[in-house]
N, C-alpha and C positions, 0 to 999 in steps of 0.2 A: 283326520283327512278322509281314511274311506267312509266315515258315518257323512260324510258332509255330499259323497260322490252317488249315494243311492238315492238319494231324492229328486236330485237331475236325471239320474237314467231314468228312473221311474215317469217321470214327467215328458221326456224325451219319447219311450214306448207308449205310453199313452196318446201321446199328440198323433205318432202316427198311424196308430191302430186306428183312431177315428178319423183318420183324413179319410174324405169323402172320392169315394170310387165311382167308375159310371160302370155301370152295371150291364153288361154288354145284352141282360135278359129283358132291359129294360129300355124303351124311347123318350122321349119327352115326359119321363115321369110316369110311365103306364106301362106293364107288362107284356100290353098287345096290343101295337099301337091300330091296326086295321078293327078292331074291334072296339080297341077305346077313344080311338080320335075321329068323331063324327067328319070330318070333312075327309080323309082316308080310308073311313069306311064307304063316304061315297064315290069315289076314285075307284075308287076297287070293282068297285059296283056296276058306273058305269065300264068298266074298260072289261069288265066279263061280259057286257050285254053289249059289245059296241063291236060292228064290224071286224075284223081279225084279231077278235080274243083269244086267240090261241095261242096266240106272239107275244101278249101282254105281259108285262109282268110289274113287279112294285120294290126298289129296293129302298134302303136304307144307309147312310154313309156320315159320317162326322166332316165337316167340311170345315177350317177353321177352328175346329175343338167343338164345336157345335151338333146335333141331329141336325140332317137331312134327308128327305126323301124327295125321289123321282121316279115318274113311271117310264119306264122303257118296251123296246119293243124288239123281239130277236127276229122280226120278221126278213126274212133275206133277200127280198126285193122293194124292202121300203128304208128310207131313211125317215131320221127322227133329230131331233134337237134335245140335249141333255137342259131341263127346267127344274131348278132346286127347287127345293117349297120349304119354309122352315116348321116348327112343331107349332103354328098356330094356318099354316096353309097358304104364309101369304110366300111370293115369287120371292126371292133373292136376284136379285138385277145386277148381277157382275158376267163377266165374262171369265168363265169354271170350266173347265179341262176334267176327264178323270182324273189325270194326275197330282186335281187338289184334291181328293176322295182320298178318306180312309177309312176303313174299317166297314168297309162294301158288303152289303149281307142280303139278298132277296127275302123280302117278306112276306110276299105274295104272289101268287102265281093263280091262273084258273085250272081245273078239274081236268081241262083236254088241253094245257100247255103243249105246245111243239119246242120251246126252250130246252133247252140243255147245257146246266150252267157245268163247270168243273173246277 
């Protein structure tokens, strides 16, 4: 009976040793996703060269088990509208609260942010 019990646990640690993790250093499959995803490198880009980039900033959030990203703005006399984009840039057209965000992480900011996250 125990010769017959180590091949199932065996099979059992295995399975979930390679269950697949998201890798919290990683976004849509890249390391860095402002540097690896051409249309977030442009995002990034224009919002440092754009009128109060100092406020700017780029975060990153699981929405639905998903990556998403939006750029926001700490600026304290402007309002904004929270705009998903998924890992290829296109919009997500729902109506999203923060409180369907998880795993909220700024990934970009410019040089002379006035933001201060905590």
């Amino acid at each position: 009976m125990k010769k017959s019990i180590y091949p199932i646990l065996f099979f059992l640690l295995i399975g979930f040793a390679c269950e697949e993790k998201d890798d919290p250093a990683t976004a849509c499959g890249v390391s860095d996703p402002i540097e690896n995803l051409p249309w977030l490198k442009q995002l990034a880009e224009s919002a440092s060269t754009g009128g109060l980039s100092e406020y700017a900033y780029i975060t990153q959030a699981k929405y639905k088990g998903k990556r998403v990203f939006y750029q926001g703005s700490c600026c304290p006399n402007c309002s904004w509208a929270l705009i998903l984009l998924d890992c290829e840039g296109n919009r997500i057209n729902e109506e999203i609260s923060f409180d369907d965000l998880e795993d909220s992480e700024v990934i970009w900011k410019p040089g002379n942010s006035e933001c201060v996250f905590g």
